[in-house]
N, C-alpha and C positions, 0 to 999 in steps of 0.2 A: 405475578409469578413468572418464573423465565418458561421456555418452552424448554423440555426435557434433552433438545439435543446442544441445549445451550454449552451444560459440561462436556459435551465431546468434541463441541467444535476449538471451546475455550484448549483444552488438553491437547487437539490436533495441531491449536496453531502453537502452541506452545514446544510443542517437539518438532514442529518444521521449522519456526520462526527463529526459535531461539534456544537451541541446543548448546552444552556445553555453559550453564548455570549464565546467558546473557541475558534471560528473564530480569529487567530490576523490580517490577512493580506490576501489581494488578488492584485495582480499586472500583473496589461497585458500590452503587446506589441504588433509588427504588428504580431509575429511566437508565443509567448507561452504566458498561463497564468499562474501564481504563485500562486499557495492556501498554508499557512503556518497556523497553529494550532499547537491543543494536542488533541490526541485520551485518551479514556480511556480504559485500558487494565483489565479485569476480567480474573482470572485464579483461580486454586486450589492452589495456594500459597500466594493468594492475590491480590490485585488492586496497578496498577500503572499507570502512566502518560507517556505518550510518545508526544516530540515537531515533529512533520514531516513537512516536505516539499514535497508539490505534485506538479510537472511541468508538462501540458498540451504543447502539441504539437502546439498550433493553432489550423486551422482549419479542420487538420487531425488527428483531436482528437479520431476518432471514430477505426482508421485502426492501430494507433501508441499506446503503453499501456501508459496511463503518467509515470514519472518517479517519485517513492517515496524512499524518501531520511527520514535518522532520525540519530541520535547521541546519543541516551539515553548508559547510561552507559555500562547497563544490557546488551545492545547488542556487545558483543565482542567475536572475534574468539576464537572455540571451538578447543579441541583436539590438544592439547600443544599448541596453542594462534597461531597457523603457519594461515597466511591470504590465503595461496594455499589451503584449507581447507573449505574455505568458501562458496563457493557452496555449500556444503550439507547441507550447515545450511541457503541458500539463501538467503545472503548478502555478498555483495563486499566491498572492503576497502574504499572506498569512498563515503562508506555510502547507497549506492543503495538498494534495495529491492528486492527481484527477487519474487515479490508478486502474480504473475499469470502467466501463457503462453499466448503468443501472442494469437494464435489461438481461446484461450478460451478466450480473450477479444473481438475480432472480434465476436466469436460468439453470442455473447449480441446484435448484431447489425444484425447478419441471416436476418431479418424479416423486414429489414428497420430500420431507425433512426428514430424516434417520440420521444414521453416526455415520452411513458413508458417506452422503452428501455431505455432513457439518464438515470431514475430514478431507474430501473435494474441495470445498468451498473455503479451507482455511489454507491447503496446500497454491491453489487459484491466487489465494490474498499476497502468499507471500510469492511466489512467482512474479506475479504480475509488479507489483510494489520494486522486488527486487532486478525485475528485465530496468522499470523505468528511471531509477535510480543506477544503472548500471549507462543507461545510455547517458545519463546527465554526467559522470563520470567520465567517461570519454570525453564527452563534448567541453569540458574541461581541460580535461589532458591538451587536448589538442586544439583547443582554442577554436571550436568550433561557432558561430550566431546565429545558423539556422537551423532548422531541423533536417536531415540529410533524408532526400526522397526515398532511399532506399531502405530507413527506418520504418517496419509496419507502425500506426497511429490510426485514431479517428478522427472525423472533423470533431468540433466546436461549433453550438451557437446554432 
């Protein structure tokens, strides 16, 4: 059975995430839920569209980060295209995301589960997802290979 603020957070990220009817898909089972869309991506080089895939753990949504996944062009290994590389630019060949630290997901939830936290913690997803997608976007534009030290980041590993 989901935890009860499941529908608020599902509802939260859906009107942050993806306003303006960019919802394609939501699909549940008895362990995860599937949210599928496009974010829109603002940067200093310009606006682009990114399609993701976010998978929800079930009903240990709140302890597990979901998994966001994306294939946009723009996001391809940096610093001679080597995929051992990609941690620092937090994403993995398989398209994953490395969009926040556990801990700091967890910590959206300190203070109990309710519908503000769900709507914290969904507004958090797409923030964060959308800063790091927006820097992969630049470093495109501009033909960047390393991670620029004045991008905030955390280590790896």
């Amino acid at each position: 059975m989901d935890h009860p603020c499941t529908e608020s957070f599902k509802q939260s990220l859906f009107t942050f995430a993806f306003p303006n009817n960019r919802l394609r898909s939501v699909r549940k089972s008895l362990s995860t839920i599937v949210v599928e869309g496009a974010l829109s991506i603002d940067s200093m080089c310009g606006q682009a569209d990114a399609d993701i895939l976010i998978v929800f753990g079930g009903a240990d949504w709140m302890n597990e980060m979901p998994i966001v996944k994306t294939d946009v062009a723009w996001l391809q290994p940096r610093g001679g295209g080597s995929w051992n590389q990609c941690a620092e630019w937090h994403r993995y060949q398989d398209g994953r995301l490395c969009w926040t630290r556990k801990d700091c997901w967890q910590r959206l939830f300190s203070n109990g589960v309710d519908a503000g936290s769900a709507r914290n913690a969904a507004a958090s997803l797409v923030k964060d997802v959308s800063v790091l997608l927006g820097y992969h976007f630049v470093a495109d534009r501009l033909g960047l290979t390393e991670w620029p030290s004045r991008w905030p980041f955390w280590k790896h590993g």
